[in-house]
MIVEXLUM-152172 format. One line per 4 residues: number of its first residue (from 1); for each residue y, x, z of N, C-alpha, C. Coordinates in pm, 1 decimal, m for minus. Atoms other than C-alpha are relative to their C-alpha. Example, Ala and Ser with C-alpha at 12.3 -4.5 7.8 and 13.67 -1.06 7.14 Angstrom:
// residues 2
1	m119.0:89.0:0.0:m450.0:1230.0:780.0:120.0:90.0:0.0; m119.0:m82.0:m6.0:m106.0:1367.0:714.0:109.0:m77.0:73.0
// end
This chain:
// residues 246
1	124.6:m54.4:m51.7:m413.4:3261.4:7246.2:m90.5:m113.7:46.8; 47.0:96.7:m36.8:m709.4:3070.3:7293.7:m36.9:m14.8:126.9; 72.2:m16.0:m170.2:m825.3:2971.6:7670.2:m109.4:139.5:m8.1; 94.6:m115.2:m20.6:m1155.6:3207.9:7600.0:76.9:135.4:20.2
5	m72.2:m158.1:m4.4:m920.9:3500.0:7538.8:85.9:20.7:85.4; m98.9:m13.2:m141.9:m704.1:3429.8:7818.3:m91.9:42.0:78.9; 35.4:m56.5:m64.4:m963.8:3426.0:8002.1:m76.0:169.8:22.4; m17.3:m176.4:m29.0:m1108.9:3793.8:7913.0:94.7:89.6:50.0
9	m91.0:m69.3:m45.4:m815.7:3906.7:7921.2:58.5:27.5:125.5; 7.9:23.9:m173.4:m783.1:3809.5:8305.7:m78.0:48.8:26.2; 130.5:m10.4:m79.0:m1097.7:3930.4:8368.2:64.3:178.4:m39.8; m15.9:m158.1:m34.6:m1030.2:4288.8:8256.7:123.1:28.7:44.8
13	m96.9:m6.1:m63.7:m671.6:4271.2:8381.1:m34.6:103.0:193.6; m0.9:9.5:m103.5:m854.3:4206.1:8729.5:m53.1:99.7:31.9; 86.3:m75.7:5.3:m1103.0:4482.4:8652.8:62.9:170.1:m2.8; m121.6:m125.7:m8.2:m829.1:4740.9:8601.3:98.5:8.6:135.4
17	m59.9:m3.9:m122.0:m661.5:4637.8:8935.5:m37.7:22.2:51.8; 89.3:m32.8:m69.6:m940.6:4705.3:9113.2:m10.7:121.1:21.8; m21.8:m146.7:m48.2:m908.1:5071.6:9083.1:119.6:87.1:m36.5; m161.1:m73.7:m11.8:m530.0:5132.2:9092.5:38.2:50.7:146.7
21	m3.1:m0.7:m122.1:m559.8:5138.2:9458.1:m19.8:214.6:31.8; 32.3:m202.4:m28.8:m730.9:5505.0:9454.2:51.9:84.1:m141.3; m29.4:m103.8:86.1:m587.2:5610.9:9129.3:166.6:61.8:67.5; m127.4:m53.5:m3.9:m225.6:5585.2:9228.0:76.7:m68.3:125.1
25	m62.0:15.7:m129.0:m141.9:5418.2:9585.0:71.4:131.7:85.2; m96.7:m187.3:m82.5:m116.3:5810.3:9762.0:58.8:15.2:m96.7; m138.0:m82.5:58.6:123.2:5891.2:9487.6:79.3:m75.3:m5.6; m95.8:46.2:57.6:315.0:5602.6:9461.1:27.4:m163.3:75.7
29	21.9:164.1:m19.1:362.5:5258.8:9677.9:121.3:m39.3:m10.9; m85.9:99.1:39.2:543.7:4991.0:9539.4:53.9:m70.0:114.6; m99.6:105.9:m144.5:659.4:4808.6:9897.4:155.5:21.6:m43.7; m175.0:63.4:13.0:1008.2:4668.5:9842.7:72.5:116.8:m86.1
33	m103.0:m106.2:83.7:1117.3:4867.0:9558.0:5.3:m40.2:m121.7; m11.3:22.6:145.0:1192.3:4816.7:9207.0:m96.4:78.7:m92.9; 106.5:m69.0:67.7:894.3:4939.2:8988.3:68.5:3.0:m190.3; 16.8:m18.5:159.7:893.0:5058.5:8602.8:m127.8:62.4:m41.6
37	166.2:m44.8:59.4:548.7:5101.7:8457.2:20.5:23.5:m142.1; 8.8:m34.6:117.8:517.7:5324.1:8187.0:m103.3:m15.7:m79.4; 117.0:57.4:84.9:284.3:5200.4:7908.1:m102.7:m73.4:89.6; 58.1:91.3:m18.1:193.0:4888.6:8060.6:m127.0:m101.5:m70.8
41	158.7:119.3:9.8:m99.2:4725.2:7863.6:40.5:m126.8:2.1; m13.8:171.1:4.6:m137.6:4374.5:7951.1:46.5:m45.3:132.8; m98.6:42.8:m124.0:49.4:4418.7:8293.3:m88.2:32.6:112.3; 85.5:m47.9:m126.1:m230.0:4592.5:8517.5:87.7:90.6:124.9
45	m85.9:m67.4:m127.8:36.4:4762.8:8730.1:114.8:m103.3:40.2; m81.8:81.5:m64.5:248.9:4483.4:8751.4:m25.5:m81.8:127.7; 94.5:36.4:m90.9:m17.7:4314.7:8942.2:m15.1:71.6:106.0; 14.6:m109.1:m148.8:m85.9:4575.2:9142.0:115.8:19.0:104.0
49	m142.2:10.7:m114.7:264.8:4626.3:9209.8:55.9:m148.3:80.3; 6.8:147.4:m92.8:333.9:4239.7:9316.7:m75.1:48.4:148.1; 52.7:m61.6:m119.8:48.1:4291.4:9548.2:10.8:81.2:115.6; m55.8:m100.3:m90.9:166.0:4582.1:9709.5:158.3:m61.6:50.7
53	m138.9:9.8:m76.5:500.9:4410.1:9800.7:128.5:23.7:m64.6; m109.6:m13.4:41.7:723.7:4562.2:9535.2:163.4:m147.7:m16.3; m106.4:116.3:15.6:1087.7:4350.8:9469.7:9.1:m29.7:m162.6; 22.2:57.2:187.5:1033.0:4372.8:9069.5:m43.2:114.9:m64.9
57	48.4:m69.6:98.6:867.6:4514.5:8830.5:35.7:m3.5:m190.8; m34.9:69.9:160.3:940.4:4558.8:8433.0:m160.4:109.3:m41.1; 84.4:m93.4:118.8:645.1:4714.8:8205.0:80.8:23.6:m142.3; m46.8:m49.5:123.5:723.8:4911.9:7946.2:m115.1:64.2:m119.2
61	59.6:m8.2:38.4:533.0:4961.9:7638.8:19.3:2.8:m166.0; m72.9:m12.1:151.0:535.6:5096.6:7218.7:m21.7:m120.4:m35.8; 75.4:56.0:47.4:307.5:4800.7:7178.2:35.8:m153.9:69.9; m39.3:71.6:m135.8:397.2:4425.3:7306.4:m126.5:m74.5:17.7
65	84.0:69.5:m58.5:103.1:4275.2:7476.0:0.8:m182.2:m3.7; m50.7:164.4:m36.8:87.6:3861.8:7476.6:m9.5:m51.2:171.9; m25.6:41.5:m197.4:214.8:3799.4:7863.6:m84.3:m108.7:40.4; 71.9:106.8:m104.6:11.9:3481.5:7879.5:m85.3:2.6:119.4
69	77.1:m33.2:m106.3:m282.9:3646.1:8056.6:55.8:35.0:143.4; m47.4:m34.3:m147.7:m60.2:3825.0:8352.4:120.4:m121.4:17.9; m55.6:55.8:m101.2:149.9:3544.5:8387.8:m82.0:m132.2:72.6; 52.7:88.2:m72.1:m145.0:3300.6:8452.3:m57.9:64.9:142.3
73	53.5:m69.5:m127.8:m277.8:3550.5:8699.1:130.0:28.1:135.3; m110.5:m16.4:m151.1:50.8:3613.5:8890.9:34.7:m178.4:42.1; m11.4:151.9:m50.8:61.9:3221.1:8947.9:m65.2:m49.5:90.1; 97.6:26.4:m69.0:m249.0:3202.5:9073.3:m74.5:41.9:131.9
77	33.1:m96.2:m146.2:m204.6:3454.7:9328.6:161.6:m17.6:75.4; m113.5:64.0:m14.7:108.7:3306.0:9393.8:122.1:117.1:m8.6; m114.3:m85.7:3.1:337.4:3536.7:9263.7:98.9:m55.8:m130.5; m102.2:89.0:115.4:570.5:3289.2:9036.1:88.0:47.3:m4.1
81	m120.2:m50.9:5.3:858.0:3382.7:9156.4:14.6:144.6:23.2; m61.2:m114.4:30.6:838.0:3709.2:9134.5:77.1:108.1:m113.3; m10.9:m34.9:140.5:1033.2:3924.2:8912.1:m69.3:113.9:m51.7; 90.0:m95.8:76.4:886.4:4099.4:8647.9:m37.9:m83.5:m163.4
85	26.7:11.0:167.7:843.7:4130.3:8260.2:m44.7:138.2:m93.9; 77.8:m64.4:75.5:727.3:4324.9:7992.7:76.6:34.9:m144.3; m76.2:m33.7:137.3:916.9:4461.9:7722.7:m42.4:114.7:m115.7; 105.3:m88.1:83.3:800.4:4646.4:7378.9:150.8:132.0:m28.5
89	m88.7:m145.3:41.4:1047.7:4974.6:7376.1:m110.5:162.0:72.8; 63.0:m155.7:m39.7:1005.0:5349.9:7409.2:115.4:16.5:140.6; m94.8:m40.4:m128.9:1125.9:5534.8:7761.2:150.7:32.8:m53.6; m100.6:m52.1:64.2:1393.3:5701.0:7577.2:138.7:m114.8:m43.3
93	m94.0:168.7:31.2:1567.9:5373.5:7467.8:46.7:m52.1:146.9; m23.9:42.7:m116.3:1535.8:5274.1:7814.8:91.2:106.9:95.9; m71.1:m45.8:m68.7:1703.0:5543.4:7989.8:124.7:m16.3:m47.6; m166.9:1.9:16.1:2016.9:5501.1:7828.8:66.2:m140.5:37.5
97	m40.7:103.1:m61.2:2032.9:5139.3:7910.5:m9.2:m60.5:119.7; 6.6:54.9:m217.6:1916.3:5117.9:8299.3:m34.2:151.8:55.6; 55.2:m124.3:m138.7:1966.6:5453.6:8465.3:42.8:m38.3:118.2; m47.3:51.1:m174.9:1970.8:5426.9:8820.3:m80.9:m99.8:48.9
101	71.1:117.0:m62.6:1758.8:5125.3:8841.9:m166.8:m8.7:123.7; 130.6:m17.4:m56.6:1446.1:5259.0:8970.1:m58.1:76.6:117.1; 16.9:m59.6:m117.7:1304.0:5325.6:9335.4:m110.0:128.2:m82.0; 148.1:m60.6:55.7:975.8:5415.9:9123.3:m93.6:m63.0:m138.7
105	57.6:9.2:146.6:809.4:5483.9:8771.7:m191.3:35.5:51.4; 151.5:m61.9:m9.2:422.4:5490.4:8785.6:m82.4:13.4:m131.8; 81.3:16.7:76.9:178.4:5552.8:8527.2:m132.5:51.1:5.9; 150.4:m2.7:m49.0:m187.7:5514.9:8515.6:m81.3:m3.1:m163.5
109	75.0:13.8:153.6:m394.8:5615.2:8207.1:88.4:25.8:m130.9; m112.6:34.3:145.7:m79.9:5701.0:7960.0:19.3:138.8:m40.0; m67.9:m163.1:50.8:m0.9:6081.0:7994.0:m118.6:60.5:m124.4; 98.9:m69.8:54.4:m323.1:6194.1:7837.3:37.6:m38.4:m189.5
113	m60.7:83.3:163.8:m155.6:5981.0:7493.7:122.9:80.8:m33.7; m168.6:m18.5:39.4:199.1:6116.0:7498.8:m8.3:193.8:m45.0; m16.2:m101.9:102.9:265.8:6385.4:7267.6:135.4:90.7:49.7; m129.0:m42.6:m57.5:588.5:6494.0:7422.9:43.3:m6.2:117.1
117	9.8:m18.4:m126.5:505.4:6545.4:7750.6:190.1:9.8:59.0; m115.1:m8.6:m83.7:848.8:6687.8:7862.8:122.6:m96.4:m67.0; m77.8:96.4:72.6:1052.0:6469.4:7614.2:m20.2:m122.6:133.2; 12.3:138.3:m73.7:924.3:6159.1:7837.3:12.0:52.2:113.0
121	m91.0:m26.1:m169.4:971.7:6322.6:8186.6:120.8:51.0:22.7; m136.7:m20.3:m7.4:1274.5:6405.6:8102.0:102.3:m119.4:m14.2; m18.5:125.3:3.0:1312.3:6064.4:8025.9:37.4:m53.0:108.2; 32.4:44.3:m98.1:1237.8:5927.9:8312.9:89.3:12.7:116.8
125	m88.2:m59.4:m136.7:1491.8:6138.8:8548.3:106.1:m45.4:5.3; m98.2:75.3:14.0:1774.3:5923.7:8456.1:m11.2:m91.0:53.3; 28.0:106.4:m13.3:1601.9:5604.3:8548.6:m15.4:m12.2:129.6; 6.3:m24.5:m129.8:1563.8:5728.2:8898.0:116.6:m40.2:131.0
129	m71.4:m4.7:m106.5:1768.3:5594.9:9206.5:8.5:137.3:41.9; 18.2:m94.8:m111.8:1842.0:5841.9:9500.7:m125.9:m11.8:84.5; 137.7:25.7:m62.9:1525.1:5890.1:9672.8:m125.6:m53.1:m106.5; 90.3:57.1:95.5:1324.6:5759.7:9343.9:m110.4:125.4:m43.1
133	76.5:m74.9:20.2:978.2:5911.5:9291.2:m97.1:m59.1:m173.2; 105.8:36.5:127.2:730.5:5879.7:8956.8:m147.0:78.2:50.3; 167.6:m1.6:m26.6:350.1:5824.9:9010.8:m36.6:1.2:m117.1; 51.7:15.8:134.2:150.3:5940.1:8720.7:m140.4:82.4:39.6
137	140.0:7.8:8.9:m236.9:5961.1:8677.8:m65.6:m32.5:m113.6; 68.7:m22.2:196.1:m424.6:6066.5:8349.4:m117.1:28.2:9.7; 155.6:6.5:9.7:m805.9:6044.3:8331.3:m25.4:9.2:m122.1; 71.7:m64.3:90.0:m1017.6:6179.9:8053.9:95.9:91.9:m68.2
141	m1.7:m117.4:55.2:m866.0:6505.0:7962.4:m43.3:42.5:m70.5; 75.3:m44.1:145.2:m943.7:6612.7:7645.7:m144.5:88.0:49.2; 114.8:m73.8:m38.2:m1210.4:6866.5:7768.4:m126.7:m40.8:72.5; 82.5:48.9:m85.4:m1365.4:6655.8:7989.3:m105.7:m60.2:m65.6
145	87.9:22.6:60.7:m1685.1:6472.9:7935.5:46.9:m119.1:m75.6; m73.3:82.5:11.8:m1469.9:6180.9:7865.2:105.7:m32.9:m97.2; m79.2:m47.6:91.3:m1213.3:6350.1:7651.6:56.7:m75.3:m127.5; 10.8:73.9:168.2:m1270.4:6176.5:7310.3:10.8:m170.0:47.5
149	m38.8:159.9:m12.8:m1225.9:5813.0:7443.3:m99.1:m43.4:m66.3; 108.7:52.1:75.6:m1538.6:5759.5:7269.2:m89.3:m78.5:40.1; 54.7:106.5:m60.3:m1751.5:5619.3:7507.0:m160.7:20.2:m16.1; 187.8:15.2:35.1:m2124.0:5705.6:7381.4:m82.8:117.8:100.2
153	58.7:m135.2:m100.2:m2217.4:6065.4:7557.5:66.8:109.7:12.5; m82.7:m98.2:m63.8:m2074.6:6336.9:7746.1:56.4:138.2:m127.1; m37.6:m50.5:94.2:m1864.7:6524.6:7526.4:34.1:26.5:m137.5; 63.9:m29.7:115.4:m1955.7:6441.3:7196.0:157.5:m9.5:m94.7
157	m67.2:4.0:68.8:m1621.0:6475.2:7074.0:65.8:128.5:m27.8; 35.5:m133.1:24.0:m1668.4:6847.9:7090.5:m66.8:102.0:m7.3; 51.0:m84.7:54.8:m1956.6:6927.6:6959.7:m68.1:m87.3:m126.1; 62.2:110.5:192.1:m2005.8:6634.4:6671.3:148.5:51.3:m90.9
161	m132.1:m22.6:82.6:m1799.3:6749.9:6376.6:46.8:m122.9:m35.3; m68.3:112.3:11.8:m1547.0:6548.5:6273.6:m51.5:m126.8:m118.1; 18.3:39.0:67.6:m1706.3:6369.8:5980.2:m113.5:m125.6:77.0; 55.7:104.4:m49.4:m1969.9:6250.1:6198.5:18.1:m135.8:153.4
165	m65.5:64.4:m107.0:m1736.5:6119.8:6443.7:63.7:m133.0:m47.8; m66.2:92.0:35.6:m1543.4:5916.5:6219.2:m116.4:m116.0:m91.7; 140.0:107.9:50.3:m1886.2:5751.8:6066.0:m48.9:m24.4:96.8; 92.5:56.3:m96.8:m2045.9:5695.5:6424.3:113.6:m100.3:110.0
169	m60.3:116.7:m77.9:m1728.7:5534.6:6548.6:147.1:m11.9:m91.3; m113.1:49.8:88.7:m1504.8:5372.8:6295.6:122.9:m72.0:22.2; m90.3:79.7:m86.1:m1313.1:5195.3:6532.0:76.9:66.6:76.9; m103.3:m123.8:m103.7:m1191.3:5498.4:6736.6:25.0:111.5:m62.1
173	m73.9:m161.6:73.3:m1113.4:5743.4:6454.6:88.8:0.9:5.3; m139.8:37.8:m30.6:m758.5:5604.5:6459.9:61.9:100.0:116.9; m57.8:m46.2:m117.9:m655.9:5659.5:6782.4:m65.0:145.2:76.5; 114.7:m162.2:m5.7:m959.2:5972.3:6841.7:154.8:117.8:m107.2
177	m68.1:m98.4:42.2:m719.9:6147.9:6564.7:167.9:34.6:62.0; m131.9:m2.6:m1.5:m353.0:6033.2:6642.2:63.6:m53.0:175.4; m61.4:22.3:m155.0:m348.2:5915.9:7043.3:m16.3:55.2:86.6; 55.3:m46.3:m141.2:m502.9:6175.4:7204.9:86.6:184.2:m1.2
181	m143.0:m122.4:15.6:m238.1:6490.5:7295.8:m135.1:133.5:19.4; 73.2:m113.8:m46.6:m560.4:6737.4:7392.4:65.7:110.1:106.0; m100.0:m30.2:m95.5:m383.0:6790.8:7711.3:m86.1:27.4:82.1; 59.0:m89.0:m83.2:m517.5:7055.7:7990.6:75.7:m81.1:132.2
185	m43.6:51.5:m110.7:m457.3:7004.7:8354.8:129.6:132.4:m5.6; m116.4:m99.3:22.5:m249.2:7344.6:8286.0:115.6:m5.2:m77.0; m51.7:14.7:89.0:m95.6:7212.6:8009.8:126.1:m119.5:70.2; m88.9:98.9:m146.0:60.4:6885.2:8282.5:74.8:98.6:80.6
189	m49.5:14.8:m132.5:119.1:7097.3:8517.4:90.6:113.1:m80.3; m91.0:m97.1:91.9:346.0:7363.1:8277.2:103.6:m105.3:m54.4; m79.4:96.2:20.0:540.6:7046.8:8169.3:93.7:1.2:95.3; m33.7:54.2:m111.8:591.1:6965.1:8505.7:141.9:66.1:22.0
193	m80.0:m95.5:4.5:743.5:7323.6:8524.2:135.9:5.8:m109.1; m108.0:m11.0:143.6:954.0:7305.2:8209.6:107.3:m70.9:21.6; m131.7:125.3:m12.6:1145.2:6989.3:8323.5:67.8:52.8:139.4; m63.3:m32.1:m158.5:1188.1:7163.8:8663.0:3.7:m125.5:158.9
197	43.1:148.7:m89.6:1000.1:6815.8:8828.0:m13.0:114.8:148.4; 3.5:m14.6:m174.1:1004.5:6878.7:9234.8:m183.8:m47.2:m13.2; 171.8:83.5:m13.7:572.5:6818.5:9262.5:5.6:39.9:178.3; 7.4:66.5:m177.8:560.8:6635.3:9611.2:m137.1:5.1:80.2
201	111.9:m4.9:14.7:206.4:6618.1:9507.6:m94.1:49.1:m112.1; 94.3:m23.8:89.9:m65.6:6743.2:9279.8:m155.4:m20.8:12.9; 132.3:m58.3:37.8:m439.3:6713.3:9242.6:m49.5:10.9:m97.1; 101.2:m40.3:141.0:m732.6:6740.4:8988.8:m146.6:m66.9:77.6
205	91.8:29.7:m12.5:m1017.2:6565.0:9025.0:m125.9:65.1:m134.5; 90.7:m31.1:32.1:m1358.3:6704.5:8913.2:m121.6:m81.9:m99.6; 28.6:80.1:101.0:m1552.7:6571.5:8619.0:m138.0:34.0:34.2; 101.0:54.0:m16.9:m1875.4:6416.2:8739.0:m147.1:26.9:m53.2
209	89.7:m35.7:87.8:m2073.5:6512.8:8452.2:m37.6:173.6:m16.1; m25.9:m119.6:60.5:m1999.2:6863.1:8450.6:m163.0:76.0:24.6; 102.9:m48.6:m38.8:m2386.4:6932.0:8593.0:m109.9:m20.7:m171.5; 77.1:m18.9:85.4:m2508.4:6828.6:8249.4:87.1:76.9:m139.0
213	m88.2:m41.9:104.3:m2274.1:7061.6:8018.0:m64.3:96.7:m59.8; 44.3:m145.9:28.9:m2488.5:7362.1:8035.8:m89.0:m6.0:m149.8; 40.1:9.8:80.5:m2725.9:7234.3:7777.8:66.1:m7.8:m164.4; m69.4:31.9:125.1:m2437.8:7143.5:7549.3:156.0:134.4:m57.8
217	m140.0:m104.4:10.8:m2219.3:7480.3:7563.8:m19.7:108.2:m146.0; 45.9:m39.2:80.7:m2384.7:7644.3:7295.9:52.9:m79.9:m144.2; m72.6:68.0:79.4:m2284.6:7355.8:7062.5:108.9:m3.5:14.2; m169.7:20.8:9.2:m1958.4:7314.5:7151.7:78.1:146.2:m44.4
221	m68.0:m159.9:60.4:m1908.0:7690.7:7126.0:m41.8:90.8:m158.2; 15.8:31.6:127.6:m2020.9:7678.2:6802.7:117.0:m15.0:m101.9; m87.7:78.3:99.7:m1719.6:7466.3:6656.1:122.1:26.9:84.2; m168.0:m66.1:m32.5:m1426.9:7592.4:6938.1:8.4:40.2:89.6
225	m7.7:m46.0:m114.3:m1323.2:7781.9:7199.3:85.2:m110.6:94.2; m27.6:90.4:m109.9:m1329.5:7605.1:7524.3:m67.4:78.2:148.5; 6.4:m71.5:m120.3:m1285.2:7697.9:7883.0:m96.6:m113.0:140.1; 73.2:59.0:m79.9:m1569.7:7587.7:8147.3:98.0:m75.9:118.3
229	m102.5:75.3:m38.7:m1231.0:7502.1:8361.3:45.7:m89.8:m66.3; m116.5:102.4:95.1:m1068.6:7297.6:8135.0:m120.3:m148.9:11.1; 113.0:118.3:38.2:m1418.3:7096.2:8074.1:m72.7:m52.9:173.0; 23.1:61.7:m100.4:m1423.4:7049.7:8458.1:125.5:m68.7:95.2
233	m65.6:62.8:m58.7:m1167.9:6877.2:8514.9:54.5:m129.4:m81.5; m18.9:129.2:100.2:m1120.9:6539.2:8418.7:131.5:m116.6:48.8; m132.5:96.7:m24.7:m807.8:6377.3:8557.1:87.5:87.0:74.1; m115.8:m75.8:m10.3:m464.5:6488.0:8670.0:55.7:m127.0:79.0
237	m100.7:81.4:m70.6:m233.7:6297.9:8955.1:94.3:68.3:65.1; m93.1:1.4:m121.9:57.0:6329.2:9110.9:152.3:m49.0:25.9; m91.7:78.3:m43.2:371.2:6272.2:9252.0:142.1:59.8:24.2; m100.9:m95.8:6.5:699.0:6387.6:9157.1:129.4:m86.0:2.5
241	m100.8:39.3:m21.0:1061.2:6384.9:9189.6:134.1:68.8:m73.1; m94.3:m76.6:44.9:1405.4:6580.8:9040.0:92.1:34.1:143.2; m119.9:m2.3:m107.0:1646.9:6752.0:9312.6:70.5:m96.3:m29.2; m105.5:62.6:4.0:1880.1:6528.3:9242.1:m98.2:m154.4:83.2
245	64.4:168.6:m40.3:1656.4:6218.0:9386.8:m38.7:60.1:142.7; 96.0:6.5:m132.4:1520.2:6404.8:9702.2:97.4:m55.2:150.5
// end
């Protein structure tokens, strides 16, 4: 990697740490515990977790990231010796080789991707100490204005047909078709139920935009049925556990 790209890559690292604090601190602090971050990125929760005090962290991830960026940044904030790494597997792989290891699993930005919601929290309940909780926090909800990961204007990834979606952004048809689960806050929280998770915590935060939808309901209801709930709510947190951990 060249210096320039190290350095971006630090820079949005730092830019993503910056609001882990209010996505997932009330559900989840790392002080003196062993962390596992599910779909780690380029190590934005590892950071966070250092910071907060944890005793180690691993990221986990389908994809492997090049560590240079988070390990010049944990140096520089003097976290050398701390442990922590980054490995490219699925959860599933991992529970069979470290159950027990973990005070706490967090994830920030990953559920809204995973296709097998209860497959992976079912995952997860193995990996759990006694007393071990999982922090998870999913922003842009399919419905939301946000939904489509697209990035240009509120909604437009349900009420532009698909043809002109994949010609106005050629770069996010990929992952627009195959990374996004079109996952409800009902749809989380029926998971939740299925695996028989203990919820310690729940909210829903309110989607920002929702004051300019009215103009666009007509189009969207056009091409699919969609619920004025569903399209007001744009993120999902909370904070769960299995009897067996409480």
């Amino acid at each position: 990697m060249t210096p320039e790209h190290i350095a971006t890559i630090k820079q949005y690292i730092l830019q993503r740490v910056a609001g882990l604090d209010k996505a997932l601190l009330s559900l989840g602090n790392p002080k003196n515990k062993d962390v596992l971050v599910f779909g780690c990125g380029m190590g934005n929760e590892i950071l966070w977790s250092a910071r907060h005090g944890a005793r180690s962290a691993l990221g986990i991830d389908l994809s492997s990231p090049r560590q240079e960026p988070l390990d010049a940044l944990m140096a520089e904030e003097g976290f050398g010796n701390f442990s922590y790494s980054i490995h490219e597997c699925n959860v599933h792989d991992l529970a069979l080789d470290h159950p027990g290891q973990y005070d706490l699993i967090v994830s920030n930005g990953v559920f809204e991707h995973v296709t097998d919601l209860k497959g992976v929290l079912n995952a997860m309940r193995p990996l759990l100490r006694p007393g071990g909780r999982i922090a998870i926090y999913a922003d842009g909800l399919w419905f939301s204005a946000i939904g489509g990961h697209l990035g240009k204007t509120n909604w437009e990834h349900l009420w532009m047909a698909p043809h002109e979606i994949k010609e106005q952004f050629p770069e996010r048809w990929h992952a627009y078709i195959n990374h996004l689960n079109r996952m409800t806050a009902v749809d989380f929280l029926q998971a939740l139920r299925d695996v028989g998770a203990v919820v310690l915590q729940f909210n829903v935060r309110s989607d920002p935009y929702m004051r300019n939808a009215a103009p666009l309901m007509d189009a969207i209801r056009a091409r699919q049925q969609v619920s004025p709930t569903d399209m007001s709510i744009t993120s999902v947190g909370c904070e769960i556990c299995f009897l067996e951990h409480l």
